[in-house]
C-alpha positions, 0 to 999 in steps of 0.5 A: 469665409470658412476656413477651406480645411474645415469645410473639406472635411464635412463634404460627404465625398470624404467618406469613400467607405466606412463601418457605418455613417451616423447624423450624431448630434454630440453631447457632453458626456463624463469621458470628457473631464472637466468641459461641459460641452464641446464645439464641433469645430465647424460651429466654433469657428462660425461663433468666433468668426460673427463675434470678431468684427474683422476686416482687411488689414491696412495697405503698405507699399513694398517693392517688388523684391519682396512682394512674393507671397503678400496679398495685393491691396489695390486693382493693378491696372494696364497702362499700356499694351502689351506687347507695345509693338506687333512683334515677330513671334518667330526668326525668319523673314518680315514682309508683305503676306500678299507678296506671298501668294503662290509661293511653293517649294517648287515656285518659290517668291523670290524677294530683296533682303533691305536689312536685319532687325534684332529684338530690342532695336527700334524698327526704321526700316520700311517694307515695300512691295517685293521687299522682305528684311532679316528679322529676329524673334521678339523684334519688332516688326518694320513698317509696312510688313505684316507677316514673318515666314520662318527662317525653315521655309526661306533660303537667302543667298546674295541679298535675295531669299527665296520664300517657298511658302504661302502665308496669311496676314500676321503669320508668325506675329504676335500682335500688339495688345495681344497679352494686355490691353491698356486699361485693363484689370489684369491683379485684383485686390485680394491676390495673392502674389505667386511666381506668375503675378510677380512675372506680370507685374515686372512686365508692366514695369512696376517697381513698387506694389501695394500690399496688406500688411501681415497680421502681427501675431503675438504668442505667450507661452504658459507653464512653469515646465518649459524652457527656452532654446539653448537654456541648460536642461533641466530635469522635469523641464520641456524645450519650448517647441510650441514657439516654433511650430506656431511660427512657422505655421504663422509666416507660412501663411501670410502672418508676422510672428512675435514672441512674448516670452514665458509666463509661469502659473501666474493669473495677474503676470499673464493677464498683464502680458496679454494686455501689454500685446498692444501691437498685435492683430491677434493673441495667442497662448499656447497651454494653460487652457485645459481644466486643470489647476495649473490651467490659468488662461480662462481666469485671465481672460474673465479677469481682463473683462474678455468674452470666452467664446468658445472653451473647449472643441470636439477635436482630437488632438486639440480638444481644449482650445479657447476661442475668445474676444478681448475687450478691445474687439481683438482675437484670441486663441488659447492654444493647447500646450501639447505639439500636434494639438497646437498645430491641429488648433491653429490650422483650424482657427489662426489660419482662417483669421490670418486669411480674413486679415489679409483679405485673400480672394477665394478659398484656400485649395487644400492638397487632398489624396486618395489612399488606401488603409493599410491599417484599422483606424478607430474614432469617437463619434461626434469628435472630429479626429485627426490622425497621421499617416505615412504614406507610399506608392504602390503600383497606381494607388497610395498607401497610408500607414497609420503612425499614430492615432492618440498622442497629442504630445508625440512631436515627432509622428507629424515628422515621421507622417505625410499627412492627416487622415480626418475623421468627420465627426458622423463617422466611427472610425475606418478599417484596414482596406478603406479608401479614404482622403488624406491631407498633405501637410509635407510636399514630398511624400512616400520617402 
């Protein structure tokens, strides 16, 4: 399974308008210093993905408090009808259909009222011919009774009602099984669990669920620059936002995220951090996957025997993620060290892993919009681009303000945007008036 973002993106229907649409196979060129080749991101993702010998993860038991949002790991079957009981669908009056027949506002059947059943007592009374009994919606319904005329078309008065309509067997009934049959599969395996499959599971009286264990996700931050939340600042030193941005994205997802700590410009300390991550389903590092001095995780990966997969991918923001598999068969993701590269890197590639770990059925659906440019947006052919948009409502379209185009260390542009305008790699960028697709990343926009 691709990851639903990725193929969004190449889908021709993305490019609604443009300066020119070109089929570029991409190539290393000297604008991209140090890497001597860069992935199309489709392509990186299809080469790390056949490496990984990935599977879903192990089934724990959790109670139903907590199984909103985890991923069912077993079939949830019926055991049992629902509803158990033909049971009134609305409040009126049970009786015989056929006791009905004729009956009009100007010839009304007149019947003998024998009792009342409310929802949630148990239905000992039995209807016979000429008889009807008061009844309450979600009741069940009495012996010997297949219809309900509704309390608007009876007019009852000293143990009698007056029914002034016809109506058919199983009027006004919702019948027993009609929802769920006994047997059943109503969950498969691989469901994710919203607010509908939490209400259906409560309706079969399940208590407890069997479920996927999230996929721990370890994280070390690289860099001799960056200091921890709440530590005094220091000049020249950077708050460690990266932790944050990728736990969120992690638990957001369906994932467990666990921070390791800070590893300074050191090859051996980061190689035996990494290798101390025994507990985790996939490893990540954010920074020190450029090319640079400083930039130690390629080293510490060739040293710990793991295999680089793919160094380097045609993205931007994003360019220097490394893909790689460690010796134990694991994943791992070395992240760039700037904000909206991390981000971009790890809905691209540690988002798709979470999801196969988690054996989610289906392909996830990603919020797409059409707007038009209130701006000119240039692109690098062969380099998938992301850029962020503001956006707001006019009249019956969407407008989307281009906030920034570069600037892979602007943090605050993915707060002041509303969404990523992607540029496909066989496009050279678009002009102010096109109507291009955005995608969300915010549920409220045009604010």
């Amino acid at each position: 399974m691709r990851s639903a973002l990725i193929s969004s993106l190449i889908l021709p229907d993305m490019c609604i308008k443009c300066n020119k649409c070109k089929h570029i196979l991409f190539k290393m060129s000297h604008k991209w210093k140090g890497f001597k080749t860069l992935t199309r991101a489709t392509d990186a993702l299809n080469a790390f993905i056949s490496s990984l010998k990935l599977k879903p993860l192990d089934s724990e038991s959790v109670e139903l408090d907590f199984a909103l949002n985890r991923v069912l790991a077993e079939n949830v079957i019926a055991k049992g009808d629902i509803p158990p009981f033909d049971r009134a669908a609305m409040d009126g009056y049970a009786l015989r259909a056929e006791d009905t027949y004729g009956a009009s506002h100007h010839s009304p059947v007149v019947l003998r009222v024998i009792g009342e059943i409310s929802a949630g007592e148990p239905a000992e009374l039995e209807v016979r011919p000429g008889e009807a009994v008061r009844i309450n919606t979600g009741a069940a319904l009495p012996r010997g009774a297949n219809a309900v005329v509704e309390v608007e078309n009876a007019e009852e008065s000293g143990g009698m009602v007056r029914i002034y309509e016809q109506v058919p067997p199983f009027r006004n009934v919702s019948r027993k099984g009609e929802d769920v049959r006994a047997g059943e599969v109503l969950l498969e395996e691989g469901t994710l669990i919203g607010p509908f499959e939490l209400g259906l599971l409560a309706s079969l009286n399940k208590k407890e669920v069997l479920v996927r264990k999230k996929p721990a996700v370890y994280m070390i931050s690289t860099g001799q620059e960056i200091i921890e939340l709440g530590e005094h600042e220091i000049p020249g030193k950077i708050v460690n936002s990266n932790r944050w941005l990728v736990k969120g994205i992690v638990e957001e997802h369906g994932g467990s995220f666990f921070y390791v700590g800070i590893v300074a410009d050191d090859v051996e300390k980061l190689a035996e951090k990494i290798e101390d991550c025994g507990e985790a389903d996939i490893i990540v590092t954010s920074g020190g996957t450029s090319v640079g001095v400083s930039d130690l995780v390629p080293d510490a990966l060739e040293r710990m025997g793991a295999k680089i997969i793919v160094h380097g991918v045609g993205v931007m923001p994003g360019k220097p993620t490394l893909l790689a598999v460690l010796p134990d068969g694991r994943p791992f993701i070395g992240l760039p060290g700037y904000p909206v590269s991390t981000v971009v890197a790890a809905l691209l590639f540690l988002v798709p892993l979470i999801e196969r770990l988690l054996g989610i059925r289906g392909e996830r659906v990603i919020n797409v919009l059409k707007a038009r440019l209130k701006g000119k947006v240039p692109s690098r052919p062969g380099i998938l681009h992301f850029a962020r948009v503001k956006l707001e409502r006019k009249g019956n379209e969407w407008l989307a303000t281009p906030i920034r185009i570069s600037g892979a260390g602007i943090l605050s542009s993915l707060v002041k945007a509303d969404a990523f305008l992607i540029i496909p790699e066989d496009v050279e960028g678009y002009k102010e008036g096109d109507v291009v697709h955005v995608l969300l990343f915010k549920r409220y926009v045009g604010i």
